[in-house]
N, C-alpha and C positions, 0 to 999 in steps of 0.2 A: 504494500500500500504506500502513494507517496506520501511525502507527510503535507500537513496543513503548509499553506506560506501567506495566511493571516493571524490575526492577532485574535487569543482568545478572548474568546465576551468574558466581562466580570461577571461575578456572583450578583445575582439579583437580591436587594434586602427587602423583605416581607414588609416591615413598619417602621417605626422610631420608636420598635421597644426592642431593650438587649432580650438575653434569655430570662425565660420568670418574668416577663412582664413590665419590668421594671425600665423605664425613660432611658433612652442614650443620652448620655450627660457628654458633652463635645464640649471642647476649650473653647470655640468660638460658638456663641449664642445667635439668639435674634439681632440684626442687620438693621442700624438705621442709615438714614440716606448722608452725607457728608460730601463737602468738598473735594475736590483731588486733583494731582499732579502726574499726567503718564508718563510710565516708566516701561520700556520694553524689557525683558528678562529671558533668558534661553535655559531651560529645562531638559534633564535626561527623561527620557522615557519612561522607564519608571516613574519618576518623580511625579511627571504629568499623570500617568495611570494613580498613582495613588492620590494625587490631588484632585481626579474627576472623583474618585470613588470616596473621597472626603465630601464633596460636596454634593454628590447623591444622597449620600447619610443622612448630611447639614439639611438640604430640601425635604427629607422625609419627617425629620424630627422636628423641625421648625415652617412645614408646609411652605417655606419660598423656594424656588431655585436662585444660586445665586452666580456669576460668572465666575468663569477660575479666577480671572484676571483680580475682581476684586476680592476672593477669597483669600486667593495669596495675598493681596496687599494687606486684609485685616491679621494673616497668620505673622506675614512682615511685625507689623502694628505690636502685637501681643510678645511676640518674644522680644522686641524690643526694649518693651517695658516691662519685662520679666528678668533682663539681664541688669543684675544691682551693679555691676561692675562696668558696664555700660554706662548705667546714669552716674554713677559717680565721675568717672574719665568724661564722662560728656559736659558734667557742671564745670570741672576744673576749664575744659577749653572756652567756657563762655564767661570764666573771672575774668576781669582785668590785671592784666599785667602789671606789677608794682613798678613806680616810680624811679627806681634805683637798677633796672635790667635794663 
């Protein structure tokens, strides 16, 4: 038999409940509308597959679809502000420089 030379379908998810019942709890919630600045971004494949299939989840548990494009900029968003070592290095570069440098 030759083999396939497409890409297989993901797994279809049932609802926005895990197993038992119980609510898919996702880092990233309900989506309000906001400003923005485009940014272009190149993605392995993988990456993109597991970013569609995050946001079939997000749609299922939260009833919107949402683009990748602004999914990934809300996942951007979240771990930016989840890295403390970040904000700190980030406040230093926004001090003013002392008088004597």
């Amino acid at each position: 038999m030759a083999a396939a030379r497409h890409r297989p379908q993901r797994p279809r998810i049932a609802s926005g409940h895990g197993e038992g019942g119980s609510a898919v709890s996702l880092k990233i919630g309900p989506i309000i509308e906001r400003a923005s600045v485009r940014l272009a971004v190149v993605l392995s494949p993988a990456t993109h597959d597991a970013l569609a299939d995050y946001a079939l989840i997000h749609a299922r548990a939260h009833g919107r679809e949402l683009p990748l494009g602004d999914l990934a900029a809300l996942m951007i968003e979240r771990f930016l502000q989840s890295d403390a070592a970040f904000r700190r290095a980030r406040k230093s570069l926004r001090q003013p420089k002392s008088a004597t440098e």
